[in-house]
Structure formats: structure tokens, C-alpha cells
C-alpha positions in Angstrom: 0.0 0.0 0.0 1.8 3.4 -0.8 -0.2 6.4 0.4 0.9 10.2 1.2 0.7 12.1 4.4 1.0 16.4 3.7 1.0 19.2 5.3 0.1 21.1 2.2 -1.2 24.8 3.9 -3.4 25.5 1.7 -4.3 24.1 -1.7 -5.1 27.2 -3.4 -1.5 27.0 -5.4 -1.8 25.4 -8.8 1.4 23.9 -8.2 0.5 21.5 -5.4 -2.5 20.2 -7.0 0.1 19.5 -10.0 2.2 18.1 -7.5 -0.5 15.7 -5.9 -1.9 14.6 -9.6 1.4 13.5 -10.9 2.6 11.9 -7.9 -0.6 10.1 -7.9 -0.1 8.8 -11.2 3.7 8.0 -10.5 3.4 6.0 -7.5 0.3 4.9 -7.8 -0.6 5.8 -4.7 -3.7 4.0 -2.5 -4.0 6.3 0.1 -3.9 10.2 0.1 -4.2 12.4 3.7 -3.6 15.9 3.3 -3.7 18.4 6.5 -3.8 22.7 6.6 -6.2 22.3 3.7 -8.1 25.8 4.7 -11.0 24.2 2.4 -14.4 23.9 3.8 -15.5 21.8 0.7 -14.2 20.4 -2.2 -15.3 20.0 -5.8 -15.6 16.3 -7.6 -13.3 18.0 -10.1 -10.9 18.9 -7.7 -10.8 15.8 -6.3 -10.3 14.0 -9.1 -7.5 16.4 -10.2 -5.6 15.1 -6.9 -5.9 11.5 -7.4 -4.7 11.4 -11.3 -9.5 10.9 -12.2 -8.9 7.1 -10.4 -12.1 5.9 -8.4 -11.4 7.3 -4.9 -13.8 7.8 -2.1 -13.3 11.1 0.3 -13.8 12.5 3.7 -12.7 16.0 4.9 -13.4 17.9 7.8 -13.2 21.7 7.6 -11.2 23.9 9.2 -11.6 25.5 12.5 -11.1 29.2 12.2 -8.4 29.9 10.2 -6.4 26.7 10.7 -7.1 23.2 9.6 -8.8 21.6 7.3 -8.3 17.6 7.0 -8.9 15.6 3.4 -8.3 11.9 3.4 -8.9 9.8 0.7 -8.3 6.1 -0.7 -8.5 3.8 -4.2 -11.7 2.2 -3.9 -11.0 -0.1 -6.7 -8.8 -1.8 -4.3 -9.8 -1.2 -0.8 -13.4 -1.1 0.9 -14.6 1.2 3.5 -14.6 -0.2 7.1 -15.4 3.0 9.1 -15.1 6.1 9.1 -15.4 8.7 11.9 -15.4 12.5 12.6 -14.3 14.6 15.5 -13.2 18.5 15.6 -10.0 18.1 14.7 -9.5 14.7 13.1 -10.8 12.0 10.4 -10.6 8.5 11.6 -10.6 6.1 8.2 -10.7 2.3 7.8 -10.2 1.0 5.3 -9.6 -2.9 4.2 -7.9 -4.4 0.6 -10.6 -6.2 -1.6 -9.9 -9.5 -2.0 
């Protein structure tokens, strides 16, 4: 399983979201968790653009003021959903590899 943990403060820059699409691709990467997002929501095109347009399925929390923000994501073409859980300032995600 390869997968990507960021601090990426703020995805407004068109270079990180190039960044996160072509890594994506490269690595093929399961798993993406990015944190300081400053997003309260997120477009399906946007989300796409992170994950190189592969099936994934999302979860964010917004931010809390001006800090935080939490996106987590995974390939569900390969993995199922367990459980998932919200608090203030987290995103719990379980997730197991289709057999």
C-alpha cells in the first residue's frame, strides 16, 4: 500500500495540485491524507485532479477558524470502507484491501 501524508497549507496553489496529480499517477498511490487544507469543501473536479481521475472515495473535515482543514482519501478499486469517523479536529478512516 503506498499512500501520502502532507501538510500542504493550503491548496489554493496550482502547483500543489500538480504536484498531488502526478505523484498520484507516479506512485500509484492507494491512500492520500492531506492536512492545513483551509477548504471547507471540495469540488468532484478537484478531487479528481488530486488522485490522477482514479475511483477514490473522500472524507474531509473543515477547518476550524483559520487553521485546519483535513482531506483523506483512498482507491476504492482496491480497498473497501470499514469505518469512518469524525471529530473536531480529526478524520478516523478504515479501510480494508478487496480480495
Amino acid at each position: 500500500m503506498r499512500g501520502i501524508f502532507w501538510n500542504s497549507r493550503g491548496l489554493r496553489d496550482l502547483a500543489k495540485r500538480n504536484f498531488l496529480h502526478d505523484l498520484s499517477l507516479e506512485k500509484n498511490l492507494d491512500f492520500i491524507a492531506l492536512l492545513e487544507t483551509y477548504r471547507r469543501d471540495f469540488s468532484d473536479e478537484l478531487l479528481n485532479s488530486f488522485c490522477g481521475n482514479r475511483e477514490f472515495t473522500w472524507q474531509w473535515n473543515p477547518p476550524n477558524g483559520r487553521s485546519g482543514g483535513i482531506l483523506v482519501g483512498f482507491n476504492s478499486q482496491n480497498f473497501i470502507l470499514q469505518n469512518q469517523f469524525h471529530g473536531e479536529f480529526f478524520c478516523q478512516t478504515a479501510f480494508k484491501e478487496q480480495m
